[in-house]
C-alpha positions in Angstrom: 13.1 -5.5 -0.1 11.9 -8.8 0.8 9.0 -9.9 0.5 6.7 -10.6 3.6 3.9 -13.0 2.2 4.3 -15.9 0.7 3.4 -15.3 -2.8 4.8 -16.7 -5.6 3.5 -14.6 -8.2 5.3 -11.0 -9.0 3.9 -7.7 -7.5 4.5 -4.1 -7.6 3.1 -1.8 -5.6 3.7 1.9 -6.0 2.7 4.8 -3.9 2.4 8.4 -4.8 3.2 11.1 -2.1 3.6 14.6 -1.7 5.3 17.3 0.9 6.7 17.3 4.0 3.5 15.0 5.4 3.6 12.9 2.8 0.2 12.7 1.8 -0.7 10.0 -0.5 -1.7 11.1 -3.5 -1.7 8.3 -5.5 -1.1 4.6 -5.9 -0.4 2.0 -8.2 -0.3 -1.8 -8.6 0.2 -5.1 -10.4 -0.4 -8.5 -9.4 -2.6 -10.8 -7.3 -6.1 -9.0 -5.4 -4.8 -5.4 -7.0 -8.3 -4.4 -7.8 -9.3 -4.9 -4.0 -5.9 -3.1 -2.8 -6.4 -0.2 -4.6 -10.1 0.2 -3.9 -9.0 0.4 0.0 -6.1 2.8 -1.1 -8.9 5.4 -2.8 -10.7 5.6 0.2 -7.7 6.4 2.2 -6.4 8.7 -0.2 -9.8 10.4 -0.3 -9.7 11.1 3.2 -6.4 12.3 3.4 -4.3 9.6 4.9 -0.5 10.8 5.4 2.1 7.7 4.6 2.8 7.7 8.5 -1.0 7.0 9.2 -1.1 4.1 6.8 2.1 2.7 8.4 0.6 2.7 11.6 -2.4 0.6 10.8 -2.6 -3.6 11.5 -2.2 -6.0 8.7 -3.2 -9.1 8.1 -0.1 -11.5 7.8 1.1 -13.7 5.0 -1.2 -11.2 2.2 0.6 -9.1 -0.1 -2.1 -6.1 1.0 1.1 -5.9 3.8 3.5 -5.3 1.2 2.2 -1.3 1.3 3.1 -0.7 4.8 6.7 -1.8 4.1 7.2 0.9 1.2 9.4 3.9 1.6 
C-alpha cells in the first residue's frame, strides 16, 4: 500500500471488523500520534461505526490519521 502522508517514521495500523457490515470492533496501532488515533477510533467504535462509515468521512491530508481510511 503506499503510503499517503509523508512520514518517515514506520506505522501500522490495524482494524478489527466483524460480519457482513463490518462493524469495527477493534483497532490497533504503532507509530507517530497513535495514542490520539486510537482515542478517536474508541469513540467510533463505541457508537457503532461500520468500516463503510469511516471511509466515507474527510481527512486531513499529509497526517498518517488518513492512513485508516485507505485499509481493507
Amino acid at each position: 500500500m503506499e503510503c499517503l502522508s509523508e512520514q518517515e517514521e514506520k506505522t501500522m495500523i490495524k482494524l478489527i471488523v466483524e460480519g457482513e457490515n463490518q462493524r469495527i470492533v477493534g483497532a490497533q496501532m504503532v507509530g507517530e500520534h497513535a495514542a490520539d488515533i486510537i482515542q478517536t477510533l474508541a469513540v467510533a467504535i463505541r457508537q457503532g461505526v461500520t468500516k463503510q462509515e469511516l471511509n466515507g468521512t474527510i481527512c486531513i491530508h499529509p497526517t498518517i490519521a488518513e492512513e485508516v481510511l485507505t485499509l481493507e
